[in-house]
C-alpha positions in Angstrom: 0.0 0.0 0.0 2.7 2.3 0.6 4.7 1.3 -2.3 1.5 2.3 -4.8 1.0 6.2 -2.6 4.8 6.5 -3.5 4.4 5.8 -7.0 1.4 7.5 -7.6 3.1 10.9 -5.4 5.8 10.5 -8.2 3.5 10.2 -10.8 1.7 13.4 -9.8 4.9 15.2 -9.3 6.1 14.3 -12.7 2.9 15.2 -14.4 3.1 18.6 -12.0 6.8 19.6 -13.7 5.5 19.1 -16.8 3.0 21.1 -16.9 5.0 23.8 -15.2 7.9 23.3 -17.9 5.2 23.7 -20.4 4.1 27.1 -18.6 7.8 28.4 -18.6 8.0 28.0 -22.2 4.8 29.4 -23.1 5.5 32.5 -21.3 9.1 32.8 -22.5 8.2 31.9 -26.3 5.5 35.0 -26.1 7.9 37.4 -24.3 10.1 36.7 -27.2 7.4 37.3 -29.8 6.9 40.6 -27.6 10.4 41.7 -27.6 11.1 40.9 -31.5 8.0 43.1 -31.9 9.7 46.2 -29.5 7.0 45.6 -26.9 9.1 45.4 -23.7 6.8 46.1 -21.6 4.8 43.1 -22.2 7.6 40.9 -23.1 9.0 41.6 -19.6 5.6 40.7 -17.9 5.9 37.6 -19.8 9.4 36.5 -18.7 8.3 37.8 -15.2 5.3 35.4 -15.2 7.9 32.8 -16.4 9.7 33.2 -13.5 7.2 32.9 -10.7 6.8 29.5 -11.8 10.2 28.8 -12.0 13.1 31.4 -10.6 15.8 29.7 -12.1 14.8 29.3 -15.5 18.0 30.7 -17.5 16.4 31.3 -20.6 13.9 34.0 -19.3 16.0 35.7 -16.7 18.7 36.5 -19.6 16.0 37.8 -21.5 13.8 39.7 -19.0 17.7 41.6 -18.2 18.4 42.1 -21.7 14.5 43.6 -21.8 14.6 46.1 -18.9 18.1 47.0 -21.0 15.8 48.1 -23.5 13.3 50.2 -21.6 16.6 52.1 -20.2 16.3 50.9 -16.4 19.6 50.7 -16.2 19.9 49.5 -12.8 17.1 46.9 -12.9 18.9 45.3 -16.2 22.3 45.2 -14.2 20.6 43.7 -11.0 18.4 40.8 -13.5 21.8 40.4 -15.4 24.1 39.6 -12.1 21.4 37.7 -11.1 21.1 35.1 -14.6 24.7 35.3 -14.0 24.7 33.2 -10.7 22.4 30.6 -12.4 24.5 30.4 -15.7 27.2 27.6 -15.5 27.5 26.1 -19.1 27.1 28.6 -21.2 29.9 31.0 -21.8 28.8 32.8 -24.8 25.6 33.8 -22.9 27.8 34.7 -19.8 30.2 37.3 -21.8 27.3 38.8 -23.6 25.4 39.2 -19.9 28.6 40.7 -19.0 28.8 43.1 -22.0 25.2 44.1 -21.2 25.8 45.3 -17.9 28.8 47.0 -19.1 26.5 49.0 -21.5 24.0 50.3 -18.7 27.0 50.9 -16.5 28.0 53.2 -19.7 24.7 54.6 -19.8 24.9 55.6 -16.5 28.2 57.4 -16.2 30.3 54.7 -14.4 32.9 54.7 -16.7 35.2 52.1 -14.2 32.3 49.6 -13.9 31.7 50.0 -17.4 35.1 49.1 -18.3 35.6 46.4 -15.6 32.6 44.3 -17.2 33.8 44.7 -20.4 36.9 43.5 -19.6 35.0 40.1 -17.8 33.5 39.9 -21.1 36.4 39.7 -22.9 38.4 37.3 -20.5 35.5 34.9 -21.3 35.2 35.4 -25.0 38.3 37.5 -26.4 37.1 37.8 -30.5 34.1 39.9 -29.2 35.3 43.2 -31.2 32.1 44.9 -30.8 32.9 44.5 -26.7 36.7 45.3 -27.3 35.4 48.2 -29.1 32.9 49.2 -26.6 36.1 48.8 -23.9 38.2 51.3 -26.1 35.8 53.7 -26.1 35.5 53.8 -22.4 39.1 54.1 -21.6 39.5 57.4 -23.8 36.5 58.9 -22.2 38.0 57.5 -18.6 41.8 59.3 -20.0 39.9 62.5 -21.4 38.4 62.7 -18.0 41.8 62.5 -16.1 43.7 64.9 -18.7 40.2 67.5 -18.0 40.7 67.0 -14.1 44.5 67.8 -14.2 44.0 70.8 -16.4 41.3 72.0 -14.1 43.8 71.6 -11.1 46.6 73.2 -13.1 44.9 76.0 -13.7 43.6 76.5 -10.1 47.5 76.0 -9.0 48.4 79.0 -11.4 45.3 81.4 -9.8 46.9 80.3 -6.4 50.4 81.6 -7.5 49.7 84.2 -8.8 50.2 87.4 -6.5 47.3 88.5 -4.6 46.2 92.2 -5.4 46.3 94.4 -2.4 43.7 94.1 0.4 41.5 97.9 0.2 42.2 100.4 2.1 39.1 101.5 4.1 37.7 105.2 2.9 38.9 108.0 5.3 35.9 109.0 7.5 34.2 112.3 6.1 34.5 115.0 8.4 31.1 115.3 10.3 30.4 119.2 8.8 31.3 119.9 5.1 33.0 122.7 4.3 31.3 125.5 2.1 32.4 126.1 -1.6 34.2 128.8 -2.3 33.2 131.8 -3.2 34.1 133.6 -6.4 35.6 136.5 -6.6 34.5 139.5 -8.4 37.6 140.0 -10.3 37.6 136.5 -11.4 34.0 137.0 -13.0 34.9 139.9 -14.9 37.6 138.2 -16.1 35.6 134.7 -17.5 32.9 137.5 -18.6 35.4 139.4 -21.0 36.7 135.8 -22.0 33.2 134.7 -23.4 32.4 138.2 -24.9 35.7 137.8 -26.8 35.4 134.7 -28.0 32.1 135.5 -29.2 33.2 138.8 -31.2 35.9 136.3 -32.1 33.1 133.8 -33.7 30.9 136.7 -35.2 33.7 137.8 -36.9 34.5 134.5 -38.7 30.9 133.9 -39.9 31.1 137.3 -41.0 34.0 136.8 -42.9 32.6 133.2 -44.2 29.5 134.5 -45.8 31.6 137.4 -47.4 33.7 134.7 -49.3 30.7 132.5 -50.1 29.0 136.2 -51.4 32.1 136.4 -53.6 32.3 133.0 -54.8 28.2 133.3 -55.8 29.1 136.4 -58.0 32.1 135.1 -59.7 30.2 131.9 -61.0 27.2 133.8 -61.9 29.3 136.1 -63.8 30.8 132.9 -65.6 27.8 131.6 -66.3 26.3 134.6 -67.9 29.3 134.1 -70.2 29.2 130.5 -71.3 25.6 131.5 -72.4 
């Protein structure tokens, strides 16, 4: 009798991981038909629904990383990635390319050292990846531009340090509490600037005088040419 429960337990348990294998698949086959068709939303709530049925299914937790790479959660994708990473022992290929992913959303967001570390993982694993040894040569100029900006920036803020200070400001002299009066002009000293500007306009008078005789003269002398030519 107990022999028979045990078999039929098995029996139920097989039929059970079948079904749930079947489930897996379904769900991963129509988060791929999502993703080929740039739906990533849905495609990761397929691989998602994947998952609760079994965690360690590699196929959708490679996928569902590679899928929040592609709606730019950067550190969701790197999170799923590590994580498919931990189940993945057999496939190498896979391994490198979850390793060049990551290194992309580390790119993405600004951390140029992680960036450049998981490239180089990727590479140790699979060393003909050019577009990853590409990705990895890119990095290390923008991580040397970086450096070269930073020690420009500090040798220019050496030079404004050695450079001599200009004198601290003197404070204003206190103003004396009463001002003194302006001073008064003298009488002699306004007949003087009054004669000044009476001359200098006799002075002026005189030249306009003299002007309009000369332009008087000039009128005459071309009329009488004129008169003439005709």
């Amino acid at each position: 009798m107990k022999i028979k429960a045990l078999i039929l337990f098995i029996s139920l348990f097989s039929a059970f991981s079948l079904s749930a294998q079947k489930a897996v698949r379904k769900n991963t086959k129509q988060g791929n038909r999502s993703y080929k068709e740039q739906k990533y939303e849905q495609a990761a709530n397929s691989y998602e629904e994947a998952l609760k049925i079994n965690p360690n299914a590699l196929e959708p937790n490679y996928n569902l990383g590679n899928t929040l790479y592609k709606q730019e959660k950067w550190d969701e994708s790197i999170a799923q990635q590590n994580h498919y990473l931990q189940l993945e022992k057999e496939n190498p290929e896979k391994v490198s390319s979850a390793w060049h992913n990551i290194g992309n959303a580390f790119l993405h967001e600004k951390e140029l050292e992680k960036s450049m570390e998981a490239y180089k993982m990727a590479l140790r694993i699979n060393p003909n990846d050019d577009e990853t040894r590409y990705n990895l040569a890119v990095v290390q100029k923008m991580i040397n531009d970086q450096e070269q900006e930073q020690e420009q920036q500090q040798d220019q803020k050496q030079d404004q340090n050695d450079q001599p200070q200009p004198p601290e400001p003197q404070d204003k002299p206190k103003q004396a509490e009463q001002q003194t009066e302006p001073e008064q002009m003298s009488r002699e000293n306004a007949r003087q600037i009054l004669q000044a500007i009476e001359q200098d306009e006799k002075e002026t008078q005189k030249r306009l005088n003299e002007m309009k005789a000369e332009e008087r003269k000039q009128q005459a002398q071309e009329n009488r040419r004129q008169n003439k030519d005709w």
